[in-house]
N, C-alpha and C positions, 0 to 999 in steps of 0.2 A: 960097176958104174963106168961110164966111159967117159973121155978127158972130157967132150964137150958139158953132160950134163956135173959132173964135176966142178967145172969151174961155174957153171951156173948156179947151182948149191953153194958154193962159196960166196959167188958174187951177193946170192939173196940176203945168206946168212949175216953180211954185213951190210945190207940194206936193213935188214928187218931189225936191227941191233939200234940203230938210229930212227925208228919209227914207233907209233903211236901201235899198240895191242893187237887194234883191229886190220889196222892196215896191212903190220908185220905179217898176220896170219892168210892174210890176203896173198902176200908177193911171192909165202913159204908155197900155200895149198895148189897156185899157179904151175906149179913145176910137177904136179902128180905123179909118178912113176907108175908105169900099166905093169904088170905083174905076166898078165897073160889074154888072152883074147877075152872078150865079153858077151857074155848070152844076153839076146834082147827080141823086141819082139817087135814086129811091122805093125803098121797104122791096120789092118786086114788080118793082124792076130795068128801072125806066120814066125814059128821060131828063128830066128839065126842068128850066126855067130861074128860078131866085130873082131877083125883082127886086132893083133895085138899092135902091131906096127900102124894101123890106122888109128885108130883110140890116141896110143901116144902122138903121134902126128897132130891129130886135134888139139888132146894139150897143149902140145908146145907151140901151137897156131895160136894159143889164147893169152891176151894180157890179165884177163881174169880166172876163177878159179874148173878147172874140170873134178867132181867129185865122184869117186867111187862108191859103191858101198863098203861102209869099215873106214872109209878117210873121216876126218875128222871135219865136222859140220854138214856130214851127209843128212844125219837124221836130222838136225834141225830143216833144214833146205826144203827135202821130201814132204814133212809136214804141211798141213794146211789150216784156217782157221777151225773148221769142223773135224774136232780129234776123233769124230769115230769114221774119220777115212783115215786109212792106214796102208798106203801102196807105197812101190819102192821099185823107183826106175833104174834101170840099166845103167844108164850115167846122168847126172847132172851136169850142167854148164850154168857159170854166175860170169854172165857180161860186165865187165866195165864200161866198155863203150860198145858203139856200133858194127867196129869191126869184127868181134865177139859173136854178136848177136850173126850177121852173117856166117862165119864160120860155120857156128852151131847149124844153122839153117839149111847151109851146103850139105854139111856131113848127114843131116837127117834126112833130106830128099833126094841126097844119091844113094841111100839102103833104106827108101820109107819105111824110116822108124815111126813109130808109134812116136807122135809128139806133144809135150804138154808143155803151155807157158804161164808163170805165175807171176803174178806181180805185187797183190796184196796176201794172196792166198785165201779171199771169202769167199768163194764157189761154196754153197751148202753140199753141191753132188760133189765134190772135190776135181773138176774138170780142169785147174793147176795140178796137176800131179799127175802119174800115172802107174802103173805098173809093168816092169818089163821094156820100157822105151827111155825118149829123151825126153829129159824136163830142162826147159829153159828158166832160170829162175833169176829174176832182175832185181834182187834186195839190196845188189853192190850198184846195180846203175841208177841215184837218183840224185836229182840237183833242180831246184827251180828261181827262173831269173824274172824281174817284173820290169817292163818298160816305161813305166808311168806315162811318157809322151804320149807313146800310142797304143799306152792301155793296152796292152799285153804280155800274157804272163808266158814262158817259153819252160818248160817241163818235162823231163825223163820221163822213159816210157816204163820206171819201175819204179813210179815217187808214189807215196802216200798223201791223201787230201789235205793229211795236217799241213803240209809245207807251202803247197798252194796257198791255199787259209791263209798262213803266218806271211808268207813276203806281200800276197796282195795286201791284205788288210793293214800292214804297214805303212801303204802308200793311199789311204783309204780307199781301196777300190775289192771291188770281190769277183768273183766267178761261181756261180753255184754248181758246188759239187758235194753232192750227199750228205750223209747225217752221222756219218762215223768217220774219224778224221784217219784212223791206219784203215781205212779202204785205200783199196791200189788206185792208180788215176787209171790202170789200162781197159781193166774189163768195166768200171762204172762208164768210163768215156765215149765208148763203142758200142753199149748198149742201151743207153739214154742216161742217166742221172738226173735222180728225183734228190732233192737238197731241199733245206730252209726255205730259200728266197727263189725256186725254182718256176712258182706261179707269179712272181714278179718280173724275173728276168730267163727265164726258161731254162728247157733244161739243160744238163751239162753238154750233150753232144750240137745242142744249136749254137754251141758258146765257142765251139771249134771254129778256129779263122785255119787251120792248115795242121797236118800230120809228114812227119816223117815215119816211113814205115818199110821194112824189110820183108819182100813178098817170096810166095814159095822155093823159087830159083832163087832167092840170094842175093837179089838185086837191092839196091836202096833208094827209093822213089818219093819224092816230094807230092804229096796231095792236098790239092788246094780248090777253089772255084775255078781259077785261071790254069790249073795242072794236074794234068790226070784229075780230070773233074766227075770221071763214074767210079774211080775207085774213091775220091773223100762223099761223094753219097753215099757207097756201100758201108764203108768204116765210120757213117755216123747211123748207129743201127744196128747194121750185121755183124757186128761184137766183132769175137777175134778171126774170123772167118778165112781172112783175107791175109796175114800175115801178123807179124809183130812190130806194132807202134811204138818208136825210138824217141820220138819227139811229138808233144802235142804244144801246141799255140790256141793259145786260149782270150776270147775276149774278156776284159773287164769291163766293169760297171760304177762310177762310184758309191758310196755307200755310207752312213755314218756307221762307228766302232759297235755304239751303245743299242741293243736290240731290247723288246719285252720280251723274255722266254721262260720256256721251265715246264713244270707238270701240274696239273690239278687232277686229282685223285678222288674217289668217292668209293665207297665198298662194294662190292661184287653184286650186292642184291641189287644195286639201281642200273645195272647196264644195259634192261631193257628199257627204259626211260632215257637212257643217255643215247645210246645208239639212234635212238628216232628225234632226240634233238640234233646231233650230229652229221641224221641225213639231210635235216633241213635247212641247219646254220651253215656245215659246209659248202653246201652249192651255191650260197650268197655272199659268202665272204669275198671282200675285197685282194686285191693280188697281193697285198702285200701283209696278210696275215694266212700262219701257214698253221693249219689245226690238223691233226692226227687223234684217231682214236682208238682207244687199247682195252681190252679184257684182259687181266693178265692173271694167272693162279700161281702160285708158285709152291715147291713141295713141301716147302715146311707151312707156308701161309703165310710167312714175316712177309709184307709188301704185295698182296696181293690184291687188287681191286678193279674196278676200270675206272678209266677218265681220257685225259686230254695233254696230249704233248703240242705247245703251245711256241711258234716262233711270230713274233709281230715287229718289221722291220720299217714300217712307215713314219709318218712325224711324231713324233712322242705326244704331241699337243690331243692329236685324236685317238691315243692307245686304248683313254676307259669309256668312249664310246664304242668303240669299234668292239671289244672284251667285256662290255656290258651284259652280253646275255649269256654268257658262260658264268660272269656274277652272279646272277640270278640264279643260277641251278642250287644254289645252297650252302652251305659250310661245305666243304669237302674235309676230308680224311687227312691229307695232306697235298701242300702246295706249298712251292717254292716259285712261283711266276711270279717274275719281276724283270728291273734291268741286270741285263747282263753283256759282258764284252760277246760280240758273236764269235768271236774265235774258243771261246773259252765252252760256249754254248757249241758245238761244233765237235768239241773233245767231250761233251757230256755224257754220248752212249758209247764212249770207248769202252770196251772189254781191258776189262784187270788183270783178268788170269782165265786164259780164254783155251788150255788145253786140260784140264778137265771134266769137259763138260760131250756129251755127243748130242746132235743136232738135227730135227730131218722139221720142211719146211713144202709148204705145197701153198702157189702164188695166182692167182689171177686180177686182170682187171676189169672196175666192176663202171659200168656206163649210168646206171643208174641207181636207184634206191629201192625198188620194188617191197612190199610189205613183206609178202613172201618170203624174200632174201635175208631181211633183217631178223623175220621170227625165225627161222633155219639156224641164221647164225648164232643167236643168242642160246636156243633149244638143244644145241648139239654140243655146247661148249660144256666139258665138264673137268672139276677139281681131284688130283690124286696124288697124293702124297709119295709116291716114285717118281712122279716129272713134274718138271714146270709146263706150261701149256698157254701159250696167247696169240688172239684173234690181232689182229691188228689192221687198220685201215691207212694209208699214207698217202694225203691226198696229191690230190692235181689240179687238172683245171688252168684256168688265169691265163698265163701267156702260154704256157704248152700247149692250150687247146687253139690257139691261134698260128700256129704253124700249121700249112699246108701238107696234107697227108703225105704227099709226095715230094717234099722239098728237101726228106731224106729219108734212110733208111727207114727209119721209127713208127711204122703204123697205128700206134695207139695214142691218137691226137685227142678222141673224145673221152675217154676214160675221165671220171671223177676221180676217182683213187684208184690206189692197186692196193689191193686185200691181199692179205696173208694169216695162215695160219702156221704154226709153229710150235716144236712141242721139242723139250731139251732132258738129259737125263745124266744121272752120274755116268762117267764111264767104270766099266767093271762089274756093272748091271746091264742087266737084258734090256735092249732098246727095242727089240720087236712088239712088245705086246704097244707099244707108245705110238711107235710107228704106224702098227693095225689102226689103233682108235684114231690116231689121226686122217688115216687115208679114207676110215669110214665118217668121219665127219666131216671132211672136205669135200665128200661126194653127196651130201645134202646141198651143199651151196655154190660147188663147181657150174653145175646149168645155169645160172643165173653170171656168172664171168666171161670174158669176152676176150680169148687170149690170155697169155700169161709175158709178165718181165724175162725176156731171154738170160738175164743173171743168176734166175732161179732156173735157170734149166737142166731135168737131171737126166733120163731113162725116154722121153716120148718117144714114140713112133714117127718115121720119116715122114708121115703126112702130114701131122700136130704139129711137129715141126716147123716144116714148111706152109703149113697153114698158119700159124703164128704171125709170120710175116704179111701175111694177107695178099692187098693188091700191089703189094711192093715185092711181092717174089720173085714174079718173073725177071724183073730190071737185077733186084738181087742175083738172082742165077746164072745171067750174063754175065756179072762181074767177076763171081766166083768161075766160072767156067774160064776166064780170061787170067785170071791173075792166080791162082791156084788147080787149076784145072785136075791134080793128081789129089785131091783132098789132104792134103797132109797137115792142114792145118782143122782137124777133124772135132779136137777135143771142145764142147762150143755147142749153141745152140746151131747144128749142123747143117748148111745148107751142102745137099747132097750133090755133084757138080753133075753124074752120070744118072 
């Protein structure tokens, strides 16, 4: 060891002696020592080798942590919410701030390394992680601040939705972002966010007043209406495409605390009865009642049935008019709708113990109801005692559909909901036979979907891809071709720059 990193180990070791566990483990892991050069692999899947003297260079470039494999908190980092991805990159990097994130950035597009960035870690394809490259991983950079004045909430680019949630709603004011609170704010933000109050106050990326964001070269760029105003159209949309988002500014809305929410359940034999009321009470519902509907099996059968995940965020005075005809459907199974705090309703589908379980999920959005579509659906869904398996519908509409196709990235303005199918299995059991049955009953009802949520995107082909996007491609491919033109920021629903 030499005098420099010497006295730096010293100097840690009595920093971390005075700090809090996690912190300490922070100030220690910062100082990595590289052993020897590093095998890793280009974005184009070309071996080479990091030297060793570059590698440590980057560490010690970093206030935050560089992880090898074998250092401690590598495996956790590499993981992602779906345990049956199981890669393991070359190096990790965990930013604390911005100038991190740069670094990292630098070092990857002067050896296009294969780059993966995570933030919450829910990619179902596991597009946070990699293998063989760099994973940027932001679970040390999160912090969010609320302006109440001017109603704006100011947020790391590797914060979870619960925090948003908790400082707006503190000041009674919200921002609609998703339906699971440890969702990252990065990849929901950049590729629309579908939330509670979403058809009230639209969706997460119309809610962007401006991003900070660090683009392929390493630069750090302010995107606003008034600044670089083609790269915050591509970034509200074309996911991560474009770089990595250090800071989002988010509009609030006020709101009162107390919402109707929760589930109403019914048993499995009435889903085709419920389904065809569902097509026709969702496209009438008012904006500020937000109805989902679910078939859901699961493998032991405790808790399996379908019905209705239910948010209604309007005047309390017109709740059981408005929730009248979901009364009518009958006694249900079970139900827990009522009032609830929305933050608390917010943390409702948080995952408990979310490694495991493995997971493969196939997304479209559906414009219409067609009869066709509905009997497919219903016709194809089946119960097995090796996996859990559920249909799910998460609607839209209301003010989403009132944004102009073009006023960002987002092409899918008319969409009723976005359909999903979904099928989950122990790990240490064969997922493929789940996998088969689902891919063959998603292609009963795939023809009838119109595009897919680029969050679910896993394997398409470069034209699905880019047809995805629709009539926003072209404008998209000019931005990418400008602000990342070497693709390296590839891992994503890819728009392909050559």
């Amino acid at each position: 060891m030499d005098r420099r990193r010497f006295l730096q180990s010293s100097l840690a070791a009595s920093i971390a002696a005075a700090l809090p566990a996690s912190q300490a483990m922070a100030a220690l892991q910062a100082l990595t020592q590289v052993s020897g050069d590093v095998r890793a692999v280009t974005g184009n899947g070309a071996e080479i080798s990091l030297e060793k003297a570059a590698v440590q260079e980057l560490a010690d470039s970093l206030r935050g942590n560089l992880l090898l494999p074998g250092n401690e908190g590598y495996d956790v980092a590499r993981r992602v919410l779906n345990a049956s991805i199981d890669k393991h990159p070359a190096l990790i990097v965990q930013p604390t701030g911005v100038a991190d994130i740069q670094n990292a950035v630098r070092f990857a597009g002067e050896r296009q390394l294969l780059l993966a960035v995570k933030c919450g870690g829910h990619s179902f394809a596991g597009k946070s992680t990699c293998e063989g490259g760099m994973q940027i991983d932001l679970s040390l950079f999160r912090h969010a601040r609320v302006d109440p004045d001017s109603r704006t909430a100011f947020v790391a680019g590797g914060s979870l939705l619960a925090a948003l949630d908790h400082e707006a709603m503190a000041h009674g004011l919200v921002a609609p972002a998703g339906t699971v609170s440890h969702t990252g704010v990065g990849g929901l933000s950049t590729a629309g966010g579908f939330g509670r109050i979403s058809r009230r106050f639209g969706l997460t990326l119309d809610n962007i007043k401006g991003v900070d964001i660090v683009t392929a070269d390493g630069r750090l760029l302010h995107a606003s209406a008034d600044e670089n105003p083609d790269l915050f159209w591509g970034v509200r949309g074309g996911g991560g495409n474009f770089g990595v988002v250090s800071s989002f500014q988010y509009a609030l809305h006020p709101m009162q605390r107390q919402v109707i929410g929760g589930e109403v359940v019914f048993p499995l034999d009435r889903a085709s009865d419920l389904i065809r009321f569902y097509a026709d009470f969702s496209v009438q519902a008012p904006d500020d009642l937000y109805i989902d509907f679910y078939i859901n099996a699961t493998a032991t059968g405790e808790g399996s049935g379908a019905g209705f995940h239910i948010c209604y965020s309007g005047p309390e005075k017109d709740a059981e008019k408005v929730l009248e005809p979901v009364r009518k459907l009958g006694e249900p199974a079970f139900t827990n709708l009522g009032p609830i705090d929305y933050v608390a309703i917010q943390r409702s589908w948080d995952y408990s113990d979310f490694r495991n379980i493995g997971e493969y999920l196939k997304s479209g959005f559906v414009n219409e109801y067609p009869g066709s579509m509905v009997d497919a659906a219903v016709a194809g869904f089946e119960a097995d005692p090796g996996r859990s398996t559920m249909l799910y519908f998460q609607q839209s509409g209301g003010a989403i559909s009132r944004v102009p196709v073009d006023a960002t990235a987002f092409p899918h303005r008319k969409a009723l909901s976005a359909m999903m199918v979904l099928t989950s299995w122990p790990l240490g059991t064969d997922g493929s036979p789940h996998m088969d049955y689902l891919r063959d009953y998603w292609s009963t009802i795939e023809p009838r979907t119109d595009g897919y949520y680029t969050v679910d995107s896993g394997n398409e082909s470069r034209e699905v891809r880019h047809g995805n996007y629709q009539g926003n491609f072209p404008r998209l491919l000019e931005v990418k071709k400008k602000y990342d033109p070497g693709n390296l920021f590839r891992l994503n629903a890819n728009i392909a720059p050559a």
